[in-house]
N, C-alpha and C positions, 0 to 999 in steps of 0.2 A: 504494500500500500504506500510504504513515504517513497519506493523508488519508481512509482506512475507518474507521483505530484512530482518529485524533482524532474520526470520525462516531460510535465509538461509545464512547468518553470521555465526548460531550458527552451522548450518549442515559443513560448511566446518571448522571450529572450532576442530568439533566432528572428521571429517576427518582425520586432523591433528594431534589432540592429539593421534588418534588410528594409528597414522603412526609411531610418534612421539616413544609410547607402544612397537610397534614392531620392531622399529630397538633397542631400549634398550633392550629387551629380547636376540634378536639376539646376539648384543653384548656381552651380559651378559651367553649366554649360550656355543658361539664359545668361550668364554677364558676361563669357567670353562672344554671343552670338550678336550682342547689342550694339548697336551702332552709335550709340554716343555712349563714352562713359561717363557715367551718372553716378560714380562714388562720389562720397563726403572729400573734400580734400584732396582731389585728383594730383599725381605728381606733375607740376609744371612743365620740366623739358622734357619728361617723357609724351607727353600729348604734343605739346612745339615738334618733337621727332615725327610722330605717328602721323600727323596735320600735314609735314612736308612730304614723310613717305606716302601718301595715300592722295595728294591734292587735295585734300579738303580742309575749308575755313573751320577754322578755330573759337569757338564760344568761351567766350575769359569771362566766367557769372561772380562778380563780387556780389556777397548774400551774408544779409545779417538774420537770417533768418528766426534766430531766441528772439529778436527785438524788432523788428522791422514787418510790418504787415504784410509789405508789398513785397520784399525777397521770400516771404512766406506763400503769398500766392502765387507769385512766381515758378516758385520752386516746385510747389504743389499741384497748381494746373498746369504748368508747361512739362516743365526736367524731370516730373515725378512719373507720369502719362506712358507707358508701352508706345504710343502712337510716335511719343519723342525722339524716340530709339527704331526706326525704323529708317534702315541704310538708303532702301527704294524710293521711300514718299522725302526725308528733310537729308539731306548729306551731309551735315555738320557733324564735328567732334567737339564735344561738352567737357570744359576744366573746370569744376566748381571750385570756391574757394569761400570759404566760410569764416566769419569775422564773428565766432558766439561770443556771449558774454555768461555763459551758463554752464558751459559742457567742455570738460579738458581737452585740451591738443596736446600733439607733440610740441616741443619745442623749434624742433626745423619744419613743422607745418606753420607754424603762427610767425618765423622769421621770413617764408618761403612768400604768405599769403600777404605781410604787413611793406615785405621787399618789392612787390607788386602791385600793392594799391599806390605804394609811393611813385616807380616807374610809368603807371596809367593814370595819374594823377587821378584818383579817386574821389571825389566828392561826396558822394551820394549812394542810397543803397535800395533798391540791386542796380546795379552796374552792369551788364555785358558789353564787355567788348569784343567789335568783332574784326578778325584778323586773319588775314590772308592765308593761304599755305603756307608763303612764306616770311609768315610773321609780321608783315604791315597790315597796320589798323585801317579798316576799311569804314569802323561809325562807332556808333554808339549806341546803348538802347536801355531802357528800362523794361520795368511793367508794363505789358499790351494786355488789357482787359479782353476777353474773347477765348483763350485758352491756345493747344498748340497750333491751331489753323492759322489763328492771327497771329499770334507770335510770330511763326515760320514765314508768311510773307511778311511784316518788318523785315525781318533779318535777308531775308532774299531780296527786297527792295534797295537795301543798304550793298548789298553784293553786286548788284547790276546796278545799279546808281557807280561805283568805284571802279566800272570796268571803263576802259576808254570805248570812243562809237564805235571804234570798226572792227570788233570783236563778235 
C-alpha cells in the first residue's frame, strides 16, 4: 500500500516536471521568435548591432513607467500587445529603457539607461527615439493614443518623412 502512493507521488511528480519543461520551452521559444524585443532593460549595443545587422530602425522607448501615466500606457497598449512583435505587419527593433523609481536595477543598467537619456537629451517621458539602422535619429515621438495601429504609423511616418525623395 505506501509503495502504490509513492508510484503515484512520483507519477504526478513526472507530470509536473513535464508541464513544468513545456511552459519553459514555450517561453523560451515565443521571445526568441519575436520581433521586437520587449525585455525590461534591453542591452543597448547589443540591439544598435542587431538594428544594423538586420536593417531595421531602432525604437530607443525612455519609460518611467512606476511614475508616468503615459510611459505606462504606452508601454501597455503598444510594447506590451503580441500585434507589436510581429516581424510581417511593424519591422522595428524595441530597446526599452526604464527610469523606475520603485523596483531595483543593476547598476550598469541604471549607468547604461541614465548614459543615454543624457546622449538623447531627454526631457520628457516616454520618449522614443527613432533611429536609423545605422544609428541616426530619424524623430521623435511620445504617446499616440489609439494603440499599436496608431503608434506604428507615427513611427512609419517619421521613417519616410527622413528618407530623401528619390528613394
Amino acid at each position: 500500500m505506501a509503495r502504490s502512493g509513492s508510484l503515484r507521488f512520483l507519477l504526478v511528480d513526472a507530470r509536473q516536471l513535464g508541464m513544468a519543461v513545456g511552459f519553459c520551452l514555450t517561453l523560451a521559444l515565443t521571445s526568441m521568435a519575436s520581433g521586437c524585443d520587449t525585455s525590461d532593460d534591453t542591452d543597448f549595443p547589443k540591439s544598435v548591432a542587431l538594428a544594423k545587422k538586420t536593417n531595421r530602425p531602432l525604437l530607443l522607448a525612455f519609460l518611467g513607467t512606476d511614475w508616468s501615466i503615459s510611459s505606462l500606457k504606452l508601454d501597455r497598449e503598444v510594447f506590451d500587445q503580441a500585434e507589436f512583435a510581429d516581424d510581417a505587419k511593424y519591422n522595428f527593433l524595441l530597446c526599452k529603457l526604464h527610469f523606475y523609481q520603485t523596483q531595483e536595477r543593476s547598476p550598469e543598467i541604471i549607468r547604461q539607461n541614465e548614459q543615454l537619456a543624457v546622449r538623447y537629451n531627454i526631457a520628457e517621458f516616454p520618449t522614443v527615439v527613432v533611429l536609423s539602422p545605422t544609428g541616426e535619429e530619424l524623430g521623435r515621438i511620445g504617446y499616440v493614443p489609439g494603440g499599436v495601429e496608431k503608434f506604428a504609423a507615427a513611427v512609419n511616418k517619421l521613417i519616410l518623412k527622413s528618407r530623401p525623395s528619390g528613394e
